[in-house]
N, C-alpha and C positions, 0 to 999 in steps of 0.2 A: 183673333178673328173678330171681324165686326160685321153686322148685318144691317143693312137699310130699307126701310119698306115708304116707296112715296105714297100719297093717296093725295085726291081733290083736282086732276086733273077735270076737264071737260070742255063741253062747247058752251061761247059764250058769244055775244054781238063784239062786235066794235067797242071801245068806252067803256066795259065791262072790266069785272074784276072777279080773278079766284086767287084763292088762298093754298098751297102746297103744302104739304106736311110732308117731314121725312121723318118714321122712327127711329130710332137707334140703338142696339143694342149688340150686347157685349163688351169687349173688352175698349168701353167708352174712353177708358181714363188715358189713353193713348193716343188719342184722338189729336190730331196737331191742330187741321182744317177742313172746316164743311164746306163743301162746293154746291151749287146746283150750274148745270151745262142743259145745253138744250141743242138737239139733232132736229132740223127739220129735213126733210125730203130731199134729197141729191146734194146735200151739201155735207160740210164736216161737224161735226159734235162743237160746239164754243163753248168758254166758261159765260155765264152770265152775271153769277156774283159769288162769293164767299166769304165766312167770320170764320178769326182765328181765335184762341183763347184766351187772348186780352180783349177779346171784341172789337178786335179791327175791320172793316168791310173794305170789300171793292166790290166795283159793279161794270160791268160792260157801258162802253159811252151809250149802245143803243137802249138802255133800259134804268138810266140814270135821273131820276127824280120821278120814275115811274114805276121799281118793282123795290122791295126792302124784303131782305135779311135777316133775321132773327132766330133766334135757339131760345127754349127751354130747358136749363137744367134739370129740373125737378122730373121733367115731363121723358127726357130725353130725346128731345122733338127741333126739330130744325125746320124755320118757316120758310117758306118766299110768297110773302105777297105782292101780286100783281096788280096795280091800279093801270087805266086808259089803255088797256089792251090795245094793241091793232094785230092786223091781218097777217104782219111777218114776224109775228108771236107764238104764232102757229109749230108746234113741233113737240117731239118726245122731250120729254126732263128727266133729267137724273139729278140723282142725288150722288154724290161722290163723297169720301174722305180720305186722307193719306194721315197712315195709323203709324206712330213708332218712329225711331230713331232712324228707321230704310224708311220711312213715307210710302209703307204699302198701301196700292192704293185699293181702295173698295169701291163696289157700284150698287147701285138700288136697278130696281127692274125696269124702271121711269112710266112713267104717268103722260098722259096723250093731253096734250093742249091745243085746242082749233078756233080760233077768231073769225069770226065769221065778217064780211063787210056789209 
């Protein structure tokens, strides 16, 4: 079992920047890959980025030189900072990871992100 809790959601302008945090906790060491996805309004869930345990990343093309990926070990905290926000940035986050040898997967409760123009 693993448990995710996101926080740092909010509203922000245009050009702006927030910082997500996901916790993590329990059975960490299982952990293969941290995701964050992001659901906006009538559309479907997308992966936006993920690090694997070598610290490999990907990123969605839309938010490529504009949001970054990072984990804390110590912390057991997984980032995604947002830099130059815009307007179709807008939408719930999740935190994801697929644990284990099956790559079950887990969800965090996600965090509300609104761009304002």
């Amino acid at each position: 079992q693993v448990q995710l809790v996101e926080s740092g959601g909010g509203l922000v302008q245009a050009g702006g920047s927030l910082r997500l945090s996901c916790a993590v906790s329990g059975n960490i060491f299982e952990i293969n890959t941290m995701d964050w996805y992001r659901q906006a309004p009538g559309l479907q869930r997308e992966l936006v980025a993920n690090i694997n345990t070598r610290d490999s990343t990907y990123y969605a093309d839309s938010v490529k030189g504009r949001f970054t990926i990072s984990r804390d070990d110590a912390k057991n905290t997984v980032y995604l900072q947002m830099n130059s926000l815009k307007p179709e940035d807008t939408g719930v986050y999740y935190c994801h990871a697929d644990v284990g040898s099956w790559f079950t997967n887990y969800w965090g409760q996600g965090t509300q992100v609104t761009v304002s123009s």
